[in-house]
C-alpha positions in Angstrom: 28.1 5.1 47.0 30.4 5.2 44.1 31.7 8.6 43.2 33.5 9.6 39.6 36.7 11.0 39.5 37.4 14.2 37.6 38.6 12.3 34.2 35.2 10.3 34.0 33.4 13.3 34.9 34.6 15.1 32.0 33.9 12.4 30.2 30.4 12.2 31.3 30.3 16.2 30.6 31.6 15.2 27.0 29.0 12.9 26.3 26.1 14.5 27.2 27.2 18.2 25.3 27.9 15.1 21.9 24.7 14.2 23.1 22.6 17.0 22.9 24.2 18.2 20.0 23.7 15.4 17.9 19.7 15.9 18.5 20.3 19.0 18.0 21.3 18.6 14.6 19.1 15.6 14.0 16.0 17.4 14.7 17.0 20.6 12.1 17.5 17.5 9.5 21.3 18.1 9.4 21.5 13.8 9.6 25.2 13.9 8.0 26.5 16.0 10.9 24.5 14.0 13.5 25.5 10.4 12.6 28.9 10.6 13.5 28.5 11.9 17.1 25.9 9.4 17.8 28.4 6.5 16.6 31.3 8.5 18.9 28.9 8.3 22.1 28.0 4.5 20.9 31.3 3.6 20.8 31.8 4.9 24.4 28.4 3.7 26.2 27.4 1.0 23.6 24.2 0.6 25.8 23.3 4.3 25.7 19.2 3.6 24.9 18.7 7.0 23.8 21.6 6.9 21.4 20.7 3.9 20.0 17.3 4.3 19.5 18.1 8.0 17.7 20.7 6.3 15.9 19.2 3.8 14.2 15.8 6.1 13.7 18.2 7.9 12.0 19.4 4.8 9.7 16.1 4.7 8.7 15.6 8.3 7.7 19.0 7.7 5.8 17.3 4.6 4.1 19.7 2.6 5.7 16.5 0.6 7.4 18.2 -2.8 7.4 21.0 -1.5 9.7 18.3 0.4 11.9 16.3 -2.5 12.8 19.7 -3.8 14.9 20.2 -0.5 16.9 16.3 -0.4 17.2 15.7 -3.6 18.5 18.7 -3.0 20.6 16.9 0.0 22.2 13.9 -1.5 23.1 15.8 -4.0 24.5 16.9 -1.2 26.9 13.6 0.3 27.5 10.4 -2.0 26.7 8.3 0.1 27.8 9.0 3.2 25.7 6.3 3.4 23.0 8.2 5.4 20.7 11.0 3.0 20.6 8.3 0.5 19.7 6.7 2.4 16.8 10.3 3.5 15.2 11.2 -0.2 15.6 7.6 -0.9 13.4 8.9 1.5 10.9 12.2 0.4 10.1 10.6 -3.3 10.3 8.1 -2.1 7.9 10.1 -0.4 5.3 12.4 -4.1 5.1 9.7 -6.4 4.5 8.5 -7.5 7.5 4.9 -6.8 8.2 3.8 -9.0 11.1 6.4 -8.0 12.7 5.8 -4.3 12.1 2.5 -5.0 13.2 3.6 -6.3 16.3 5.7 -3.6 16.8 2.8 -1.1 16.3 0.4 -2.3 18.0 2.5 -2.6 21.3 2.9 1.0 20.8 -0.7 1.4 21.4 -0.9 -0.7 24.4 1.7 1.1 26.0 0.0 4.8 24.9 -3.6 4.4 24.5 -3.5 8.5 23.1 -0.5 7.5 20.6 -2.0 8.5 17.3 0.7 8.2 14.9 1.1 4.3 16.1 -2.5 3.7 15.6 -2.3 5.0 12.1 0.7 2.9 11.6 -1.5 -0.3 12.4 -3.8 1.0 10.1 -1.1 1.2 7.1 -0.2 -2.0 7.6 -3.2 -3.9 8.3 -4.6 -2.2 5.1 -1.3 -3.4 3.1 -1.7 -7.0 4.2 -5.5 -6.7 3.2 -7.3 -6.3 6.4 -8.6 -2.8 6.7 -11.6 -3.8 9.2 -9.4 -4.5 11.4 -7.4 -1.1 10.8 -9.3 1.6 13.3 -9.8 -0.7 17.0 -12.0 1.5 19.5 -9.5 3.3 21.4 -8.5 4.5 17.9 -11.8 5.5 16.9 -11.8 7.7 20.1 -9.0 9.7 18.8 -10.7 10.3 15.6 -12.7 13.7 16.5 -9.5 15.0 16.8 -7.4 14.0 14.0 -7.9 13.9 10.6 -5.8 11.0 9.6 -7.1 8.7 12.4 -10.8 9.4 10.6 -9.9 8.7 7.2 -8.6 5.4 8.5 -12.0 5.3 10.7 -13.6 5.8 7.1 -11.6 3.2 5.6 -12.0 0.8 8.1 -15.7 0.6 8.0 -15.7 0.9 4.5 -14.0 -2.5 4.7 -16.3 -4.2 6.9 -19.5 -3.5 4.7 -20.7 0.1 5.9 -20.4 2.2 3.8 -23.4 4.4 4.7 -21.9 4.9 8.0 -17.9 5.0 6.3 -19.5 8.4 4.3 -20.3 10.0 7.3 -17.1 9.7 9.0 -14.9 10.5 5.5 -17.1 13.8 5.2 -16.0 14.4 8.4 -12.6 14.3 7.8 -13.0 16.3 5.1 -14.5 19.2 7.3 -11.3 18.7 9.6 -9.0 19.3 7.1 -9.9 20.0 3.7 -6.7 19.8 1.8 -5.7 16.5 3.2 -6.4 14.0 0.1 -6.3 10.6 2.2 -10.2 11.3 2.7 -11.4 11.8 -0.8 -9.3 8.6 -1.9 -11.2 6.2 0.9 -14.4 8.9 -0.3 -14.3 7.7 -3.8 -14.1 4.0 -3.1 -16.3 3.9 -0.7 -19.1 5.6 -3.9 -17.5 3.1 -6.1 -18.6 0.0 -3.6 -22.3 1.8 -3.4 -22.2 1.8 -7.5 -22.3 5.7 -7.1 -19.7 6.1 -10.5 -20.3 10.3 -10.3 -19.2 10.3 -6.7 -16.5 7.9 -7.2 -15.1 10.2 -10.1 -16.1 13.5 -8.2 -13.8 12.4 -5.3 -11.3 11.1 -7.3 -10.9 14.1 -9.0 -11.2 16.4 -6.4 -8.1 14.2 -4.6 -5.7 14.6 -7.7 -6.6 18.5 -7.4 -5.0 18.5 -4.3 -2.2 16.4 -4.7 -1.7 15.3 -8.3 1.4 13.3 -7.4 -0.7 11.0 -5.5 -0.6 8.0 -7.4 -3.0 5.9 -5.5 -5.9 8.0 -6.3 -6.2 7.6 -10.3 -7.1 3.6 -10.4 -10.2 5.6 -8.7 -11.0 7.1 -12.4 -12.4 4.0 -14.1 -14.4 4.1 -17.3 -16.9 2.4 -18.7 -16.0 1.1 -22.1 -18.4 4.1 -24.1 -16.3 7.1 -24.6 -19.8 9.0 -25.5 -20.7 8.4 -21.6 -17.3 8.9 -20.3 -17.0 12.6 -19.4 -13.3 12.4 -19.0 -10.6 10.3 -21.1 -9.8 7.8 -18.3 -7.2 6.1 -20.3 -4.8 9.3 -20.7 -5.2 9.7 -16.4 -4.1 6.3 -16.5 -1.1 6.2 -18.7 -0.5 9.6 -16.1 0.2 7.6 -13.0 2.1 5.3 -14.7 4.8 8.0 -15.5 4.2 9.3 -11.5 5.0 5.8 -10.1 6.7 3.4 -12.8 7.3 0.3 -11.1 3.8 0.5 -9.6 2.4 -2.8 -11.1 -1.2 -2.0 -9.9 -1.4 1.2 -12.0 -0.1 -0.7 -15.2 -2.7 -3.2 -14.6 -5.1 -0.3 -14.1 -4.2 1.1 -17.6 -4.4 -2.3 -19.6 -7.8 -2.8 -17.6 -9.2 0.7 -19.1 -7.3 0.2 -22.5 -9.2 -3.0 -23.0 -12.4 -1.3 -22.1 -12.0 0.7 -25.6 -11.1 -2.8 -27.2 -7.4 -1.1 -27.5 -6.1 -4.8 -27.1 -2.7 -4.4 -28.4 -2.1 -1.4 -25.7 -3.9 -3.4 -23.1 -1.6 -6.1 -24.0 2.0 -4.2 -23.4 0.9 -2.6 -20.1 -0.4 -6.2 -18.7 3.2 -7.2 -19.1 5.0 -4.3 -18.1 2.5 -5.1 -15.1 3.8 -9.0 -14.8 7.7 -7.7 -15.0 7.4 -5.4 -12.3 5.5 -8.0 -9.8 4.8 -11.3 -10.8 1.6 -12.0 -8.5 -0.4 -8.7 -9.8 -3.4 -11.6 -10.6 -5.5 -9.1 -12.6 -2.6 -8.6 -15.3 -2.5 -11.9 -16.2 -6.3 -12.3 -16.8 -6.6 -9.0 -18.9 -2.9 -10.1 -20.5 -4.6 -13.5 -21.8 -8.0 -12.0 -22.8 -6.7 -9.4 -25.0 -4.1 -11.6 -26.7 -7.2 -13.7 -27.2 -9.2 -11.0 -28.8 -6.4 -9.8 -31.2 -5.9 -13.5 -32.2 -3.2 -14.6 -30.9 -4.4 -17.6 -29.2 -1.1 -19.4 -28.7 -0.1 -16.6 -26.7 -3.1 -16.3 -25.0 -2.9 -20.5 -24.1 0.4 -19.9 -23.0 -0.3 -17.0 -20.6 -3.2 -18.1 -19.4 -1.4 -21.3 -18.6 1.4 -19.5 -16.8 -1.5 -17.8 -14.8 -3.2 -20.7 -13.4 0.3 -22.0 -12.1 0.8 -19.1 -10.3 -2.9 -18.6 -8.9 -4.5 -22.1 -9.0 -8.0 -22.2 -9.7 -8.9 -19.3 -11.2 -12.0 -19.0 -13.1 -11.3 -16.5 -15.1 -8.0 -17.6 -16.6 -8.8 -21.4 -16.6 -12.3 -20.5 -18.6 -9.3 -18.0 -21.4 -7.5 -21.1 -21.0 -10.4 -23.1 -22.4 -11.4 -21.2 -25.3 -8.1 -20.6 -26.4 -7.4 -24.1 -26.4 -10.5 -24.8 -28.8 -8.5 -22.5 -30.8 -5.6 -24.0 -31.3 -7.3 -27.8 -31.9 -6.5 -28.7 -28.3 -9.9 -29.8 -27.7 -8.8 -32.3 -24.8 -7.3 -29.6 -22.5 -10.8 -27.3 -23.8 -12.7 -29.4 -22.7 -11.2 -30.3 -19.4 -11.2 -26.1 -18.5 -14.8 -26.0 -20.1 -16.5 -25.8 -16.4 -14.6 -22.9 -15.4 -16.9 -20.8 -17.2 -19.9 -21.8 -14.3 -17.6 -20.3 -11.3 -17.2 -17.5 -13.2 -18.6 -13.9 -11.6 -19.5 -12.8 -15.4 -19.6 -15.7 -17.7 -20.1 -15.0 -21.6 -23.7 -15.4 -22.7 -23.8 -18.9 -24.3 -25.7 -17.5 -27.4 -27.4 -20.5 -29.7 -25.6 -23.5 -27.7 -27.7 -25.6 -25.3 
């Protein structure tokens, strides 16, 4: 048995009083201080799991996530079977593009702590962001649910997603009664209405959300209109043109506010915010439809070819688009490409009425 000699023992002493220091500091949010002491014990034990996986959590905190995923994976190297490591690793991987990985990350958290709430959560974030929310609450989640609020939103969500909403109601009112200031519930609350065709439950929880935390930009899509401002009892183009100023570079909410200008047949409005939409993410689909259709109904039918045009490329097969495509090409004496786009009309979900033709 190998013994230290005094030098490494102070060394050892050194370390561990860097150490605990540096969490120290960490934990009281005082990252600046910490970072160097974890990079002085890093340079001394470069394998120090604890010090790497602190370190490159606190990359992340810094924003610095691209450089944390290195020190992360690096620490679960070390230590496989620490869950934490796993779900800080999801995080970082998360926050640089990588989903599937950060799902893989996350939910090997939950195998390795079946009581781990906040990775079970994650999961849910991130199937929801790659469009699978029925998948986002598994059972073992759902048994954690009584007691957290945030795992029964997701609970709500998730069965929202599959088709039950009866049964996702129950679960968001719940939520609700476990913590009544959390807004998570009332966004999942309203959509959930808005899938049942309940518009004054949709709006009611909407509303009630953006009392609790206006800045939540997620919530106003929530407050659609419908085209009649007599039966509108709120002006759901001004809490549009709101969340664009709370989250500019949000290309959903600028979609969101050339969908509910063009509900009042303000075209040319509906027309600037579908490509401020476009700019900020080329694949927001539902900008490029509303984008062609109001440029058709101001006139501008080359435009509206042109778009229209540039959307199929991107999203092949779209009825919506090819049918604009059509009609503005009748417009501009293309009659060839019209009529080649003419079918498009019969895949459409709402196809104009076809008022004195055959």
């Amino acid at each position: 048995m190998s013994t230290l000699t005094p030098a490494q023992q102070a060394q050892l002493q050194e370390l561990e009083r860097s150490f605990t220091a540096a969490l120290r500091l960490h934990e009281n949010g005082r990252l600046d201080e910490a970072k160097p002491l974890y990079e002085g014990i890093l340079r001394v034990v470069p394998r120090h799991g604890d010090a790497l996986h602190l370190y490159g959590t606190l990359l992340h905190q810094q924003g610095l996530s691209d450089q944390a995923v290195g020190f992360l994976r690096q620490a679960v190297a070390l230590s496989p079977m620490s869950a934490v490591y796993q779900n800080h690793l999801g995080a970082a991987l998360r926050a640089v593009g990588q989903p599937a990985a950060a799902l893989a990350a996350f939910r090997r958290a939950t195998e390795l702590r079946d009581d781990y709430v906040e990775a079970f959560l994650n999961v849910s974030i991130i199937l929801s962001e790659l469009g699978r929310p029925q998948e986002a609450l598994p059972a073992a989640a759902a048994r954690l649910a009584p007691t957290s609020p945030e795992a029964k939103a997701r609970h709500g969500l998730s069965l929202k997603a599959a088709g039950r909403a009866d049964a996702a109601l129950a679960v968001l009112a719940g939520a609700i009664s476990l913590d009544p200031l959390a807004v998570e519930p009332y966004l999942h609350l309203s959509g959930t209405h808005q899938d049942l065709g309940n518009r004054e439950g949709q709006i009611t929880s909407a509303r009630k959300g953006i009392v609790l935390a206006p800045g939540t930009y997620e919530i106003y899509p929530q407050l659609t209109g419908t085209g009649s401002p007599e039966a509108d009892a709120l002006d759901c183009v001004a809490w549009a043109r709101r969340a664009t100023c709370l989250k500019a570079l949000e290309s959903r909410l600028w979609t969101h506010l050339s969908v509910e200008t063009y509900k009042l047949n303000q075209f040319s409005e509906s027309v600037r915010s579908a490509k401020r939409a476009i700019v900020i993410d080329l694949d927001e689909k539902a900008a490029y439809n509303n984008l062609a259709t109001s440029l058709f109904h101001i006139g501008a039918y080359d435009q509206a070819f042109r778009f229209s045009r540039a959307g199929i490329t991107v999203f092949p097969g779209l009825a919506e688009l090819e049918f604009i495509l059509c009609q503005a090409a009748f417009c501009t004496g293309d009659h060839k490409t019209g009529w080649r786009y003419w079918s498009a009309r019969y895949r459409m979900e709402e196809a104009p009425a076809r008022i004195g033709l055959p």
